[in-house]
C-alpha positions in Angstrom: -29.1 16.0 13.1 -26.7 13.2 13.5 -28.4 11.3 16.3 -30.0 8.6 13.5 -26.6 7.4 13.2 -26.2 5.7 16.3 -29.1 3.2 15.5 -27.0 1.7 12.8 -23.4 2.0 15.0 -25.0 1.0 18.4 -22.4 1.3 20.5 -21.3 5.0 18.1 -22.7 8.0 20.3 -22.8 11.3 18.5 -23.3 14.5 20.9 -23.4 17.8 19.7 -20.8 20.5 21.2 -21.4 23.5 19.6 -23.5 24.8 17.0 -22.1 22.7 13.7 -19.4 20.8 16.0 -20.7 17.0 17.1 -18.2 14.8 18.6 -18.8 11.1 18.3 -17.6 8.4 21.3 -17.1 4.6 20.6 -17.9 3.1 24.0 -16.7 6.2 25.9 -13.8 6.7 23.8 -13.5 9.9 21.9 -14.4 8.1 18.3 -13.8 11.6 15.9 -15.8 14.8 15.0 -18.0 16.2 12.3 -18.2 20.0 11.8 -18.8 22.6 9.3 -15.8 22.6 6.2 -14.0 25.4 5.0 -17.0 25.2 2.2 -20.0 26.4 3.8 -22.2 23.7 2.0 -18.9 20.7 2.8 -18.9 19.0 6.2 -15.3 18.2 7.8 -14.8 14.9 9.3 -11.6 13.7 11.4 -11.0 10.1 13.1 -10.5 9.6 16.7 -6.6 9.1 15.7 -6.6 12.6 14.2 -7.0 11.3 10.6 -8.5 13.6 8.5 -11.5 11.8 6.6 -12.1 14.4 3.8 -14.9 16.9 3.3 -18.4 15.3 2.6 -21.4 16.8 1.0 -23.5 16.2 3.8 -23.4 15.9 7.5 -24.3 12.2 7.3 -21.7 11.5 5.3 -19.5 12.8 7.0 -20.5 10.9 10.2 -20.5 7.6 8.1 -16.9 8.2 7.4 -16.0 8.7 11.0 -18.1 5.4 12.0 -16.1 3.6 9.4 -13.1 4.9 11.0 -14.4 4.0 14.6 -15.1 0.0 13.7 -12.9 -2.2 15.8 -10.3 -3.6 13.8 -11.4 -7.2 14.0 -14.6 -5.9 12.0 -12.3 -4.3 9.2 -11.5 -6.3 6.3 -7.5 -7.9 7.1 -5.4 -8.3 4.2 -3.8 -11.5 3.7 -0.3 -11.6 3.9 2.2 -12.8 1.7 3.6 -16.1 1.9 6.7 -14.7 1.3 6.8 -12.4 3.7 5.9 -15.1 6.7 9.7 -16.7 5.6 12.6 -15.6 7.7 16.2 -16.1 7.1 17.7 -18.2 9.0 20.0 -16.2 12.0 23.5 -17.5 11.3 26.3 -17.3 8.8 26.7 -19.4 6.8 30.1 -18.8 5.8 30.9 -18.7 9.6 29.4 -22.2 10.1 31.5 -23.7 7.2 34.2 -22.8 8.6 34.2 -24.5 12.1 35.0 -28.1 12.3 34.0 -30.5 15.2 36.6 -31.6 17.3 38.4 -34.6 16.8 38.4 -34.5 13.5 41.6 -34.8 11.1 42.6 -31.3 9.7 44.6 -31.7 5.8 44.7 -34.0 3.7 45.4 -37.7 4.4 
């Protein structure tokens, strides 16, 4: 049933464990499952993290989700940070800096 999938996730391997359980493995690495939903006619899918991807119409789907899921994170979309948010404050006080004075130097007025 779900064993056309892995031609378009090579490295995605789909195995089933029981009768409407399959349990998918990214490179050996448990990847998520795909089973029957609380719905007879929904399929359950859950990530390899233990996310739970919805219930999906049909078993494909729901396998789709879980290879979403399963892509590497350098294949996912990155958002771009803010350039505000790359700014740091500078580490010292700047009311504690003011008020040190190098030595040698003429304290009052003159």
């Amino acid at each position: 049933m779900l064993s056309s999938l892995s031609a378009s996730t090579p490295t995605l391997v789909w195995r089933q464990a029981d009768d409407d359980f399959y349990v998918a493995t990214l490179d050996g690495q448990y990847a998520g499952f795909v089973t029957t939903g609380l719905q007879p006619t929904t399929f359950a899918a859950e990530s390899g993290r233990g996310a739970d991807l919805g219930a999906h119409a049909s078993p494909a789907a729901a396998a789709a989700a879980v290879a979403a899921a399963a892509r590497p994170a350098a294949s996912r979309p990155v958002p771009r940070p803010d350039a505000a948010r790359g700014r740091r404050r500078s580490s010292r006080n700047a009311a504690g800096a003011a008020g040190t004075r190098p030595a040698g130097r003429a304290v009052g007025p003159r």
